[in-house]
GUSE-687303 format. One record per residue (C-alpha): residue number from 1; residue in one letter; x, y, z. Coordinates in steps of 0.001 Angstrom, whole numbers, plus 500000, padded with zeros to 6 digits. Layout:
BEGIN
+-----+------+--------+--------+--------+
: pos : code :     px :     py :     pz :
+-----+------+--------+--------+--------+
: NUM :    a :      X :      Y :      Z :
...
+-----+------+--------+--------+--------+
***
This chain:
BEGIN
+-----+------+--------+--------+--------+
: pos : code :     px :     py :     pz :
+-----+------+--------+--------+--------+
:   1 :    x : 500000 : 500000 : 500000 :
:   2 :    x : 501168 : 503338 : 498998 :
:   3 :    x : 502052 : 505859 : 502411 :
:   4 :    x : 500399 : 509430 : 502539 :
:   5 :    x : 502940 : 511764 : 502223 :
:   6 :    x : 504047 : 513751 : 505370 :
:   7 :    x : 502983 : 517384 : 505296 :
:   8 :    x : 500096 : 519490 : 505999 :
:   9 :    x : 496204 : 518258 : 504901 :
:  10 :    x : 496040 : 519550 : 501629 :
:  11 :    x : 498657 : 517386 : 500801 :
:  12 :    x : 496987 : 514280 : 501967 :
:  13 :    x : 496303 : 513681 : 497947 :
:  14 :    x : 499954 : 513260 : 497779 :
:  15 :    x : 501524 : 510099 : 497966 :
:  16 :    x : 504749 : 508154 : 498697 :
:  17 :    x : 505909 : 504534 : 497001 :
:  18 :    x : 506538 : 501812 : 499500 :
:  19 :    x : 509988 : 500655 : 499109 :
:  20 :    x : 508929 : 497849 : 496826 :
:  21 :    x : 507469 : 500019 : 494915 :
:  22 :    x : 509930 : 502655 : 494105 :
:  23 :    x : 512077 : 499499 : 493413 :
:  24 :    x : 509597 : 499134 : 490842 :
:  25 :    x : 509981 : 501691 : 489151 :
:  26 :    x : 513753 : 502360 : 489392 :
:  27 :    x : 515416 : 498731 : 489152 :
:  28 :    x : 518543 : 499658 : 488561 :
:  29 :    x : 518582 : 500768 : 492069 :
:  30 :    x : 517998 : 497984 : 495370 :
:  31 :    x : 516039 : 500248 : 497722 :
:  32 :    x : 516701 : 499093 : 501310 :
:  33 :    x : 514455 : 501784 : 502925 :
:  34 :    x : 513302 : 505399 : 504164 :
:  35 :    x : 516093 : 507149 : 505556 :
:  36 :    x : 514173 : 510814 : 506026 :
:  37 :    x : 511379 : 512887 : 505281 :
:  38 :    x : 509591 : 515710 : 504732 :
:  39 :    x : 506305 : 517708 : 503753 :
:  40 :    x : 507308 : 517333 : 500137 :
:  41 :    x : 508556 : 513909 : 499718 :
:  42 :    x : 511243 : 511159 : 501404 :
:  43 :    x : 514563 : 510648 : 500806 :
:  44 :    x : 515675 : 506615 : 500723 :
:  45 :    x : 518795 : 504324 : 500767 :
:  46 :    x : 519451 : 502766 : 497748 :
:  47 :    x : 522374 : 500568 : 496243 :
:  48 :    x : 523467 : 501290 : 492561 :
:  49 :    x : 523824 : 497728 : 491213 :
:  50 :    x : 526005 : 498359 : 487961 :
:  51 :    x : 528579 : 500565 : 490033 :
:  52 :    x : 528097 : 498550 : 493061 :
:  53 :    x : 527741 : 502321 : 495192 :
:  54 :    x : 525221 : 503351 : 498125 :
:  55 :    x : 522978 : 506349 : 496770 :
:  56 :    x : 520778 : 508429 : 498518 :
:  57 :    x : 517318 : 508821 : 496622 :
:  58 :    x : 514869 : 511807 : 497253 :
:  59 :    x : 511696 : 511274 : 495892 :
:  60 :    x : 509083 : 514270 : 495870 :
:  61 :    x : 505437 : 513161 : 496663 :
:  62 :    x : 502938 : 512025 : 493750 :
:  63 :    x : 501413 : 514755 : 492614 :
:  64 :    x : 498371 : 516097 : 490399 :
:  65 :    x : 499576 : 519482 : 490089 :
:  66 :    x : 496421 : 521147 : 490396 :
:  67 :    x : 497314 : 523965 : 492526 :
:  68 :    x : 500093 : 526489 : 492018 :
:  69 :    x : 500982 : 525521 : 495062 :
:  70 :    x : 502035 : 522128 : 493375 :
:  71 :    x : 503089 : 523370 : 490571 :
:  72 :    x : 505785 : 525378 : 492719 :
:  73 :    x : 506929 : 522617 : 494681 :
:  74 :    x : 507329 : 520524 : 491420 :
:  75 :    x : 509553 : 523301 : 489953 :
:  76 :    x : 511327 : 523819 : 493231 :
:  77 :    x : 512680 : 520168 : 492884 :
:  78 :    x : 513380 : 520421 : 489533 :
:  79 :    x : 515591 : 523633 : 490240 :
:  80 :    x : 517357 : 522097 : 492741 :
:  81 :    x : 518303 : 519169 : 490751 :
:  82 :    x : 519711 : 521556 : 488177 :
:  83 :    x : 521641 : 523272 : 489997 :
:  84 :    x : 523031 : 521066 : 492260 :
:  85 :    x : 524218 : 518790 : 489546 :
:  86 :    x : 526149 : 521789 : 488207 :
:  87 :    x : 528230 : 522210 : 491753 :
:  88 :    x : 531693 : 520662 : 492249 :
:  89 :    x : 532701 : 520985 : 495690 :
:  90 :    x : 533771 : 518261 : 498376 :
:  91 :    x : 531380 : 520044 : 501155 :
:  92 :    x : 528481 : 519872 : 499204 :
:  93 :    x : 526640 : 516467 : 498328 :
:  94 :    x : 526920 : 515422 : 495100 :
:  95 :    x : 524022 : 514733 : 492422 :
:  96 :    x : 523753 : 511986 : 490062 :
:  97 :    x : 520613 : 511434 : 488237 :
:  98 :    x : 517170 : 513013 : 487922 :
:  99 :    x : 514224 : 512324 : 486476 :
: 100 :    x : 510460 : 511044 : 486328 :
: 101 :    x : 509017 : 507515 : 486398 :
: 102 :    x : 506335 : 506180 : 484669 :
: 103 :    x : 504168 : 506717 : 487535 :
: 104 :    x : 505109 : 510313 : 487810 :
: 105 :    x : 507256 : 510787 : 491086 :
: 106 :    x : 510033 : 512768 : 490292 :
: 107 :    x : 513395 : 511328 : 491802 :
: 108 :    x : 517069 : 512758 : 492501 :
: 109 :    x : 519806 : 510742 : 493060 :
: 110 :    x : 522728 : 511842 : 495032 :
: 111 :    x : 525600 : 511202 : 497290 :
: 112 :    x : 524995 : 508890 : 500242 :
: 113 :    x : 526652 : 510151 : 503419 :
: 114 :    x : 527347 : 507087 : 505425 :
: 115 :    x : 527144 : 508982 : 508476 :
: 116 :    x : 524388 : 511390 : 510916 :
: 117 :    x : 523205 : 515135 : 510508 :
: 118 :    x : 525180 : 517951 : 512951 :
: 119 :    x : 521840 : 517538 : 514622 :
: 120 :    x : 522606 : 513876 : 515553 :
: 121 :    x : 526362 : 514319 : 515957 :
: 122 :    x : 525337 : 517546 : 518600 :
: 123 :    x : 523159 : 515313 : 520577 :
: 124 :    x : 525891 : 512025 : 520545 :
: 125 :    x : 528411 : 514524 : 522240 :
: 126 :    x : 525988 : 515651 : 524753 :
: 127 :    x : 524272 : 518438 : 523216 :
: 128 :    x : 527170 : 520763 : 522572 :
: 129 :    x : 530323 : 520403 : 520872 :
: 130 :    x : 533924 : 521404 : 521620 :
: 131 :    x : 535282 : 524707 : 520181 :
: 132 :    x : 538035 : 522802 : 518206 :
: 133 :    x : 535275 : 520422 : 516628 :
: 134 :    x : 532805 : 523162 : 516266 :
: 135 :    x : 534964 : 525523 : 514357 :
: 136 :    x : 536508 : 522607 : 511733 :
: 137 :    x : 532985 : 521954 : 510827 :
: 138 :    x : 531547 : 525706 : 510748 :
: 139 :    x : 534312 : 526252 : 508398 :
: 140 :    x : 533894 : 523573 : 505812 :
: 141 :    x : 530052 : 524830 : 505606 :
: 142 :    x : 531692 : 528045 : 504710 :
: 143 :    x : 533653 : 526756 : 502263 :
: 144 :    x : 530426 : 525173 : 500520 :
: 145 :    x : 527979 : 528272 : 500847 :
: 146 :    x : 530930 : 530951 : 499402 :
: 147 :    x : 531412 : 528343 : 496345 :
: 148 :    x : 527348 : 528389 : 495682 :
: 149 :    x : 527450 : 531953 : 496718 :
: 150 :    x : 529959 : 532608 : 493739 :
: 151 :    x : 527594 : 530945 : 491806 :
: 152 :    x : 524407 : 532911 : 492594 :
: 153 :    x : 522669 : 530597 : 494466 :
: 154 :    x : 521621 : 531204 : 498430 :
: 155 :    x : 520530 : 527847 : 500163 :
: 156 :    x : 518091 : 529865 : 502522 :
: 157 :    x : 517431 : 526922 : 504737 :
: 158 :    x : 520788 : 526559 : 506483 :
: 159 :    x : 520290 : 524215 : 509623 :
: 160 :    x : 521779 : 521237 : 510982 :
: 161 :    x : 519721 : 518641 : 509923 :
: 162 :    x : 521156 : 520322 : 506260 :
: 163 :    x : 525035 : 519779 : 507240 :
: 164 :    x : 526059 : 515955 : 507007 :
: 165 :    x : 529062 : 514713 : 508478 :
: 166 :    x : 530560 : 510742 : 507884 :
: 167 :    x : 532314 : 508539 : 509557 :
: 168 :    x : 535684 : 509986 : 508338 :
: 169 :    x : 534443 : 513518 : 509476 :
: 170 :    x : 533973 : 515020 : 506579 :
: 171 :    x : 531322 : 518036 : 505898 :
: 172 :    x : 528445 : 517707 : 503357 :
: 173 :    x : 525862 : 520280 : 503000 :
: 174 :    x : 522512 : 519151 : 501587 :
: 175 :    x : 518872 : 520128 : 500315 :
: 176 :    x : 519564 : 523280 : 498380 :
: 177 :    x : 515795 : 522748 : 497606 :
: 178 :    x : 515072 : 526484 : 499037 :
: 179 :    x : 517093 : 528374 : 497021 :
: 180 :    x : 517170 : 531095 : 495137 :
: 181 :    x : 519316 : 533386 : 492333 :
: 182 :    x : 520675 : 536214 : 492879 :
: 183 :    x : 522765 : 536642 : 490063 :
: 184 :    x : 520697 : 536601 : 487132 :
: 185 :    x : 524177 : 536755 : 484197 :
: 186 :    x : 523001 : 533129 : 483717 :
: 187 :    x : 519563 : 532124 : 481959 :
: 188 :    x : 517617 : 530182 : 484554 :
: 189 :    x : 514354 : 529170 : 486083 :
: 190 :    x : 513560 : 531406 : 489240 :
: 191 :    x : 511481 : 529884 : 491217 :
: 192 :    x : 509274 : 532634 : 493326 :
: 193 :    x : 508913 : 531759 : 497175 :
: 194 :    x : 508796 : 534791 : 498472 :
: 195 :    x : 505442 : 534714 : 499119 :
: 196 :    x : 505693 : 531495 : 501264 :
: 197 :    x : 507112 : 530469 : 504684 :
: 198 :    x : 510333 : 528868 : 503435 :
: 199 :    x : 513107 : 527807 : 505738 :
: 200 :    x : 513233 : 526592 : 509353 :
: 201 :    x : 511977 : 529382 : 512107 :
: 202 :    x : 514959 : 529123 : 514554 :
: 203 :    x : 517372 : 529237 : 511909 :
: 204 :    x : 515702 : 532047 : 509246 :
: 205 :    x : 517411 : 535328 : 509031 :
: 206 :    x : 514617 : 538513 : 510452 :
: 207 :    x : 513941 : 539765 : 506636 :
: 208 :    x : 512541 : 535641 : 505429 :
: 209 :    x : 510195 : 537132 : 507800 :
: 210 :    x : 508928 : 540170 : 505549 :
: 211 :    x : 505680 : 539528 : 504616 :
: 212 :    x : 505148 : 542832 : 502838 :
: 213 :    x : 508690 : 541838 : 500851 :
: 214 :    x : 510128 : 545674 : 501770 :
: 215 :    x : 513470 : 543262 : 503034 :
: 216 :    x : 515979 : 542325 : 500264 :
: 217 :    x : 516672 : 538671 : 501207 :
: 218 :    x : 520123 : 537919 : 499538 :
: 219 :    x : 523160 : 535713 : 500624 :
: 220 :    x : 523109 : 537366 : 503913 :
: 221 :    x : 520793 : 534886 : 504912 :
: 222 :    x : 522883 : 532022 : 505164 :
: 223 :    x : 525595 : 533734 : 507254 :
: 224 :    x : 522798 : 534628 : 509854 :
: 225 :    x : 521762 : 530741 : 509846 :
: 226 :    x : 525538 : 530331 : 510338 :
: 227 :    x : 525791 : 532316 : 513452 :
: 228 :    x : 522830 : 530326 : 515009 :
: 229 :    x : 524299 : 527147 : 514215 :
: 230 :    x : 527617 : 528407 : 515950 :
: 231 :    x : 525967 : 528956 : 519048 :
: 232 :    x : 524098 : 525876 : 518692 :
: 233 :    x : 526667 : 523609 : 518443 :
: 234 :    x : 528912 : 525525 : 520879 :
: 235 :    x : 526549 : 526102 : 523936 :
: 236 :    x : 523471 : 523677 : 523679 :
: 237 :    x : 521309 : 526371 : 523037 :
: 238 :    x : 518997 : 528339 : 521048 :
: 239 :    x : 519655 : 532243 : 520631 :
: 240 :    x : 516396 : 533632 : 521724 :
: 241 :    x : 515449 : 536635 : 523113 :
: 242 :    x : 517851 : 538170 : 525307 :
: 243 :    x : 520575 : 535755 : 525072 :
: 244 :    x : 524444 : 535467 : 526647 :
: 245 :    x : 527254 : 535089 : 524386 :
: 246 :    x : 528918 : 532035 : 524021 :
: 247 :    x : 531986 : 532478 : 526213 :
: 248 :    x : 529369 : 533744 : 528816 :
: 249 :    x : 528272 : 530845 : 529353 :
: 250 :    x : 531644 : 528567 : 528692 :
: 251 :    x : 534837 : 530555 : 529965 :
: 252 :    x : 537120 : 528029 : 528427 :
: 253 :    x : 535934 : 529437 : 524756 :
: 254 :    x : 537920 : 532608 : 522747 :
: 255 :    x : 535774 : 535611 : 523491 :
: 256 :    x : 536043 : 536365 : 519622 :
: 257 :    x : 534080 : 533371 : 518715 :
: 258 :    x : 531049 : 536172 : 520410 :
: 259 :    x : 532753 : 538462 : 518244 :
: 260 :    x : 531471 : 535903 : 515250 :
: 261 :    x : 528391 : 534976 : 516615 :
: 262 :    x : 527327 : 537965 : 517396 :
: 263 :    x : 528374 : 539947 : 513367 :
: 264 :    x : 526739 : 536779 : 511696 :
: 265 :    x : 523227 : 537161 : 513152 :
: 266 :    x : 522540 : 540937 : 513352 :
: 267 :    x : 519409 : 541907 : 512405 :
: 268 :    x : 520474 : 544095 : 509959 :
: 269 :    x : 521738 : 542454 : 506793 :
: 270 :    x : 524276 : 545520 : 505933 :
: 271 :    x : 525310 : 545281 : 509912 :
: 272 :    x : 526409 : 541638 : 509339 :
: 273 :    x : 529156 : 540019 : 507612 :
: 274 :    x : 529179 : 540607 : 503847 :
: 275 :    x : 530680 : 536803 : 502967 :
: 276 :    x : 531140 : 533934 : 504033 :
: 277 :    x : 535096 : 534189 : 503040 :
: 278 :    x : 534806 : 536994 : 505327 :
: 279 :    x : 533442 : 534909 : 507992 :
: 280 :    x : 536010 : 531894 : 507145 :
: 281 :    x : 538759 : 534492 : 507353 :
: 282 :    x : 538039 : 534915 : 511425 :
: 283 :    x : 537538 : 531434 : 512072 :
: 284 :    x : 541113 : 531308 : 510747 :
: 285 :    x : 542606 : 533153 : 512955 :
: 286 :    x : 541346 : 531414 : 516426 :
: 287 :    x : 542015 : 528518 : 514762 :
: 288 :    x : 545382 : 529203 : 513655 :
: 289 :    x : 545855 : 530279 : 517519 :
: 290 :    x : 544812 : 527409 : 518931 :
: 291 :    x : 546953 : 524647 : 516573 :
: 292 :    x : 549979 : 527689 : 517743 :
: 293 :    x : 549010 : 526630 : 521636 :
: 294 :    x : 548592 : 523069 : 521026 :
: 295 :    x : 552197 : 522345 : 519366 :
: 296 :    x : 553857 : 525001 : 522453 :
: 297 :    x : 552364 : 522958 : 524810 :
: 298 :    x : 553208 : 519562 : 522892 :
: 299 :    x : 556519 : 520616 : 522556 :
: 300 :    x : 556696 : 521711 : 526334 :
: 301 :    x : 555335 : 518263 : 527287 :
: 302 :    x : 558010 : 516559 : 525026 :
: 303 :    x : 561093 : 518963 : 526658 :
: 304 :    x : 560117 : 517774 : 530068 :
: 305 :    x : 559813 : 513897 : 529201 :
: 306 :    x : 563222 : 514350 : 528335 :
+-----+------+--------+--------+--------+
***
Protein backbone atom coordinates (compact mmCIF):
# COMPACT_ATOMS: atom_id res chain seq x y z
CA UNK A 1 0.00 0.00 0.00
CA UNK A 2 1.17 3.34 -1.00
CA UNK A 3 2.05 5.86 2.41
CA UNK A 4 0.40 9.43 2.54
CA UNK A 5 2.94 11.76 2.22
CA UNK A 6 4.05 13.75 5.37
CA UNK A 7 2.98 17.38 5.30
CA UNK A 8 0.10 19.49 6.00
CA UNK A 9 -3.80 18.26 4.90
CA UNK A 10 -3.96 19.55 1.63
CA UNK A 11 -1.34 17.39 0.80
CA UNK A 12 -3.01 14.28 1.97
CA UNK A 13 -3.70 13.68 -2.05
CA UNK A 14 -0.05 13.26 -2.22
CA UNK A 15 1.52 10.10 -2.03
CA UNK A 16 4.75 8.15 -1.30
CA UNK A 17 5.91 4.53 -3.00
CA UNK A 18 6.54 1.81 -0.50
CA UNK A 19 9.99 0.65 -0.89
CA UNK A 20 8.93 -2.15 -3.17
CA UNK A 21 7.47 0.02 -5.09
CA UNK A 22 9.93 2.66 -5.90
CA UNK A 23 12.08 -0.50 -6.59
CA UNK A 24 9.60 -0.87 -9.16
CA UNK A 25 9.98 1.69 -10.85
CA UNK A 26 13.75 2.36 -10.61
CA UNK A 27 15.42 -1.27 -10.85
CA UNK A 28 18.54 -0.34 -11.44
CA UNK A 29 18.58 0.77 -7.93
CA UNK A 30 18.00 -2.02 -4.63
CA UNK A 31 16.04 0.25 -2.28
CA UNK A 32 16.70 -0.91 1.31
CA UNK A 33 14.45 1.78 2.92
CA UNK A 34 13.30 5.40 4.16
CA UNK A 35 16.09 7.15 5.56
CA UNK A 36 14.17 10.81 6.03
CA UNK A 37 11.38 12.89 5.28
CA UNK A 38 9.59 15.71 4.73
CA UNK A 39 6.30 17.71 3.75
CA UNK A 40 7.31 17.33 0.14
CA UNK A 41 8.56 13.91 -0.28
CA UNK A 42 11.24 11.16 1.40
CA UNK A 43 14.56 10.65 0.81
CA UNK A 44 15.67 6.61 0.72
CA UNK A 45 18.79 4.32 0.77
CA UNK A 46 19.45 2.77 -2.25
CA UNK A 47 22.37 0.57 -3.76
CA UNK A 48 23.47 1.29 -7.44
CA UNK A 49 23.82 -2.27 -8.79
CA UNK A 50 26.01 -1.64 -12.04
CA UNK A 51 28.58 0.56 -9.97
CA UNK A 52 28.10 -1.45 -6.94
CA UNK A 53 27.74 2.32 -4.81
CA UNK A 54 25.22 3.35 -1.87
CA UNK A 55 22.98 6.35 -3.23
CA UNK A 56 20.78 8.43 -1.48
CA UNK A 57 17.32 8.82 -3.38
CA UNK A 58 14.87 11.81 -2.75
CA UNK A 59 11.70 11.27 -4.11
CA UNK A 60 9.08 14.27 -4.13
CA UNK A 61 5.44 13.16 -3.34
CA UNK A 62 2.94 12.03 -6.25
CA UNK A 63 1.41 14.76 -7.39
CA UNK A 64 -1.63 16.10 -9.60
CA UNK A 65 -0.42 19.48 -9.91
CA UNK A 66 -3.58 21.15 -9.60
CA UNK A 67 -2.69 23.97 -7.47
CA UNK A 68 0.09 26.49 -7.98
CA UNK A 69 0.98 25.52 -4.94
CA UNK A 70 2.04 22.13 -6.63
CA UNK A 71 3.09 23.37 -9.43
CA UNK A 72 5.78 25.38 -7.28
CA UNK A 73 6.93 22.62 -5.32
CA UNK A 74 7.33 20.52 -8.58
CA UNK A 75 9.55 23.30 -10.05
CA UNK A 76 11.33 23.82 -6.77
CA UNK A 77 12.68 20.17 -7.12
CA UNK A 78 13.38 20.42 -10.47
CA UNK A 79 15.59 23.63 -9.76
CA UNK A 80 17.36 22.10 -7.26
CA UNK A 81 18.30 19.17 -9.25
CA UNK A 82 19.71 21.56 -11.82
CA UNK A 83 21.64 23.27 -10.00
CA UNK A 84 23.03 21.07 -7.74
CA UNK A 85 24.22 18.79 -10.45
CA UNK A 86 26.15 21.79 -11.79
CA UNK A 87 28.23 22.21 -8.25
CA UNK A 88 31.69 20.66 -7.75
CA UNK A 89 32.70 20.99 -4.31
CA UNK A 90 33.77 18.26 -1.62
CA UNK A 91 31.38 20.04 1.16
CA UNK A 92 28.48 19.87 -0.80
CA UNK A 93 26.64 16.47 -1.67
CA UNK A 94 26.92 15.42 -4.90
CA UNK A 95 24.02 14.73 -7.58
CA UNK A 96 23.75 11.99 -9.94
CA UNK A 97 20.61 11.43 -11.76
CA UNK A 98 17.17 13.01 -12.08
CA UNK A 99 14.22 12.32 -13.52
CA UNK A 100 10.46 11.04 -13.67
CA UNK A 101 9.02 7.51 -13.60
CA UNK A 102 6.33 6.18 -15.33
CA UNK A 103 4.17 6.72 -12.47
CA UNK A 104 5.11 10.31 -12.19
CA UNK A 105 7.26 10.79 -8.91
CA UNK A 106 10.03 12.77 -9.71
CA UNK A 107 13.40 11.33 -8.20
CA UNK A 108 17.07 12.76 -7.50
CA UNK A 109 19.81 10.74 -6.94
CA UNK A 110 22.73 11.84 -4.97
CA UNK A 111 25.60 11.20 -2.71
CA UNK A 112 24.99 8.89 0.24
CA UNK A 113 26.65 10.15 3.42
CA UNK A 114 27.35 7.09 5.42
CA UNK A 115 27.14 8.98 8.48
CA UNK A 116 24.39 11.39 10.92
CA UNK A 117 23.21 15.13 10.51
CA UNK A 118 25.18 17.95 12.95
CA UNK A 119 21.84 17.54 14.62
CA UNK A 120 22.61 13.88 15.55
CA UNK A 121 26.36 14.32 15.96
CA UNK A 122 25.34 17.55 18.60
CA UNK A 123 23.16 15.31 20.58
CA UNK A 124 25.89 12.02 20.54
CA UNK A 125 28.41 14.52 22.24
CA UNK A 126 25.99 15.65 24.75
CA UNK A 127 24.27 18.44 23.22
CA UNK A 128 27.17 20.76 22.57
CA UNK A 129 30.32 20.40 20.87
CA UNK A 130 33.92 21.40 21.62
CA UNK A 131 35.28 24.71 20.18
CA UNK A 132 38.03 22.80 18.21
CA UNK A 133 35.27 20.42 16.63
CA UNK A 134 32.80 23.16 16.27
CA UNK A 135 34.96 25.52 14.36
CA UNK A 136 36.51 22.61 11.73
CA UNK A 137 32.99 21.95 10.83
CA UNK A 138 31.55 25.71 10.75
CA UNK A 139 34.31 26.25 8.40
CA UNK A 140 33.89 23.57 5.81
CA UNK A 141 30.05 24.83 5.61
CA UNK A 142 31.69 28.05 4.71
CA UNK A 143 33.65 26.76 2.26
CA UNK A 144 30.43 25.17 0.52
CA UNK A 145 27.98 28.27 0.85
CA UNK A 146 30.93 30.95 -0.60
CA UNK A 147 31.41 28.34 -3.66
CA UNK A 148 27.35 28.39 -4.32
CA UNK A 149 27.45 31.95 -3.28
CA UNK A 150 29.96 32.61 -6.26
CA UNK A 151 27.59 30.94 -8.19
CA UNK A 152 24.41 32.91 -7.41
CA UNK A 153 22.67 30.60 -5.53
CA UNK A 154 21.62 31.20 -1.57
CA UNK A 155 20.53 27.85 0.16
CA UNK A 156 18.09 29.86 2.52
CA UNK A 157 17.43 26.92 4.74
CA UNK A 158 20.79 26.56 6.48
CA UNK A 159 20.29 24.21 9.62
CA UNK A 160 21.78 21.24 10.98
CA UNK A 161 19.72 18.64 9.92
CA UNK A 162 21.16 20.32 6.26
CA UNK A 163 25.04 19.78 7.24
CA UNK A 164 26.06 15.96 7.01
CA UNK A 165 29.06 14.71 8.48
CA UNK A 166 30.56 10.74 7.88
CA UNK A 167 32.31 8.54 9.56
CA UNK A 168 35.68 9.99 8.34
CA UNK A 169 34.44 13.52 9.48
CA UNK A 170 33.97 15.02 6.58
CA UNK A 171 31.32 18.04 5.90
CA UNK A 172 28.45 17.71 3.36
CA UNK A 173 25.86 20.28 3.00
CA UNK A 174 22.51 19.15 1.59
CA UNK A 175 18.87 20.13 0.31
CA UNK A 176 19.56 23.28 -1.62
CA UNK A 177 15.79 22.75 -2.39
CA UNK A 178 15.07 26.48 -0.96
CA UNK A 179 17.09 28.37 -2.98
CA UNK A 180 17.17 31.10 -4.86
CA UNK A 181 19.32 33.39 -7.67
CA UNK A 182 20.67 36.21 -7.12
CA UNK A 183 22.77 36.64 -9.94
CA UNK A 184 20.70 36.60 -12.87
CA UNK A 185 24.18 36.76 -15.80
CA UNK A 186 23.00 33.13 -16.28
CA UNK A 187 19.56 32.12 -18.04
CA UNK A 188 17.62 30.18 -15.45
CA UNK A 189 14.35 29.17 -13.92
CA UNK A 190 13.56 31.41 -10.76
CA UNK A 191 11.48 29.88 -8.78
CA UNK A 192 9.27 32.63 -6.67
CA UNK A 193 8.91 31.76 -2.83
CA UNK A 194 8.80 34.79 -1.53
CA UNK A 195 5.44 34.71 -0.88
CA UNK A 196 5.69 31.49 1.26
CA UNK A 197 7.11 30.47 4.68
CA UNK A 198 10.33 28.87 3.43
CA UNK A 199 13.11 27.81 5.74
CA UNK A 200 13.23 26.59 9.35
CA UNK A 201 11.98 29.38 12.11
CA UNK A 202 14.96 29.12 14.55
CA UNK A 203 17.37 29.24 11.91
CA UNK A 204 15.70 32.05 9.25
CA UNK A 205 17.41 35.33 9.03
CA UNK A 206 14.62 38.51 10.45
CA UNK A 207 13.94 39.77 6.64
CA UNK A 208 12.54 35.64 5.43
CA UNK A 209 10.19 37.13 7.80
CA UNK A 210 8.93 40.17 5.55
CA UNK A 211 5.68 39.53 4.62
CA UNK A 212 5.15 42.83 2.84
CA UNK A 213 8.69 41.84 0.85
CA UNK A 214 10.13 45.67 1.77
CA UNK A 215 13.47 43.26 3.03
CA UNK A 216 15.98 42.33 0.26
CA UNK A 217 16.67 38.67 1.21
CA UNK A 218 20.12 37.92 -0.46
CA UNK A 219 23.16 35.71 0.62
CA UNK A 220 23.11 37.37 3.91
CA UNK A 221 20.79 34.89 4.91
CA UNK A 222 22.88 32.02 5.16
CA UNK A 223 25.60 33.73 7.25
CA UNK A 224 22.80 34.63 9.85
CA UNK A 225 21.76 30.74 9.85
CA UNK A 226 25.54 30.33 10.34
CA UNK A 227 25.79 32.32 13.45
CA UNK A 228 22.83 30.33 15.01
CA UNK A 229 24.30 27.15 14.21
CA UNK A 230 27.62 28.41 15.95
CA UNK A 231 25.97 28.96 19.05
CA UNK A 232 24.10 25.88 18.69
CA UNK A 233 26.67 23.61 18.44
CA UNK A 234 28.91 25.53 20.88
CA UNK A 235 26.55 26.10 23.94
CA UNK A 236 23.47 23.68 23.68
CA UNK A 237 21.31 26.37 23.04
CA UNK A 238 19.00 28.34 21.05
CA UNK A 239 19.66 32.24 20.63
CA UNK A 240 16.40 33.63 21.72
CA UNK A 241 15.45 36.63 23.11
CA UNK A 242 17.85 38.17 25.31
CA UNK A 243 20.57 35.76 25.07
CA UNK A 244 24.44 35.47 26.65
CA UNK A 245 27.25 35.09 24.39
CA UNK A 246 28.92 32.04 24.02
CA UNK A 247 31.99 32.48 26.21
CA UNK A 248 29.37 33.74 28.82
CA UNK A 249 28.27 30.85 29.35
CA UNK A 250 31.64 28.57 28.69
CA UNK A 251 34.84 30.56 29.97
CA UNK A 252 37.12 28.03 28.43
CA UNK A 253 35.93 29.44 24.76
CA UNK A 254 37.92 32.61 22.75
CA UNK A 255 35.77 35.61 23.49
CA UNK A 256 36.04 36.37 19.62
CA UNK A 257 34.08 33.37 18.72
CA UNK A 258 31.05 36.17 20.41
CA UNK A 259 32.75 38.46 18.24
CA UNK A 260 31.47 35.90 15.25
CA UNK A 261 28.39 34.98 16.62
CA UNK A 262 27.33 37.97 17.40
CA UNK A 263 28.37 39.95 13.37
CA UNK A 264 26.74 36.78 11.70
CA UNK A 265 23.23 37.16 13.15
CA UNK A 266 22.54 40.94 13.35
CA UNK A 267 19.41 41.91 12.41
CA UNK A 268 20.47 44.10 9.96
CA UNK A 269 21.74 42.45 6.79
CA UNK A 270 24.28 45.52 5.93
CA UNK A 271 25.31 45.28 9.91
CA UNK A 272 26.41 41.64 9.34
CA UNK A 273 29.16 40.02 7.61
CA UNK A 274 29.18 40.61 3.85
CA UNK A 275 30.68 36.80 2.97
CA UNK A 276 31.14 33.93 4.03
CA UNK A 277 35.10 34.19 3.04
CA UNK A 278 34.81 36.99 5.33
CA UNK A 279 33.44 34.91 7.99
CA UNK A 280 36.01 31.89 7.15
CA UNK A 281 38.76 34.49 7.35
CA UNK A 282 38.04 34.91 11.42
CA UNK A 283 37.54 31.43 12.07
CA UNK A 284 41.11 31.31 10.75
CA UNK A 285 42.61 33.15 12.95
CA UNK A 286 41.35 31.41 16.43
CA UNK A 287 42.01 28.52 14.76
CA UNK A 288 45.38 29.20 13.65
CA UNK A 289 45.86 30.28 17.52
CA UNK A 290 44.81 27.41 18.93
CA UNK A 291 46.95 24.65 16.57
CA UNK A 292 49.98 27.69 17.74
CA UNK A 293 49.01 26.63 21.64
CA UNK A 294 48.59 23.07 21.03
CA UNK A 295 52.20 22.35 19.37
CA UNK A 296 53.86 25.00 22.45
CA UNK A 297 52.36 22.96 24.81
CA UNK A 298 53.21 19.56 22.89
CA UNK A 299 56.52 20.62 22.56
CA UNK A 300 56.70 21.71 26.33
CA UNK A 301 55.34 18.26 27.29
CA UNK A 302 58.01 16.56 25.03
CA UNK A 303 61.09 18.96 26.66
CA UNK A 304 60.12 17.77 30.07
CA UNK A 305 59.81 13.90 29.20
CA UNK A 306 63.22 14.35 28.33
Amino acid sequence: MTASCPGSPRRARWKLPTVAELYRMLPQYQISGIIGHGGMGAVYKGHQIKLKRDVAIKVLCDHAEQSEEDELIVARFKQEAWTMAKFDHPSIVSVFDFGETDDGHFYLVMEYVNGMDIHEYIQLYGGKLSQEVALAVIAHVLDALAYAHSHGIVHRDVKPANILINREGRVKVTDFGLLKRFDQSESTVVVDSEKYAMGTPYFMAPELFDSKGKAQADHRVDLYSVGVILYKMLTGNMPQGCFKMPSELNADLDPRVDDIVEKAMQANPDHRYGSATMIRADLDQIEEQLIAKFKTAKASASSVGN
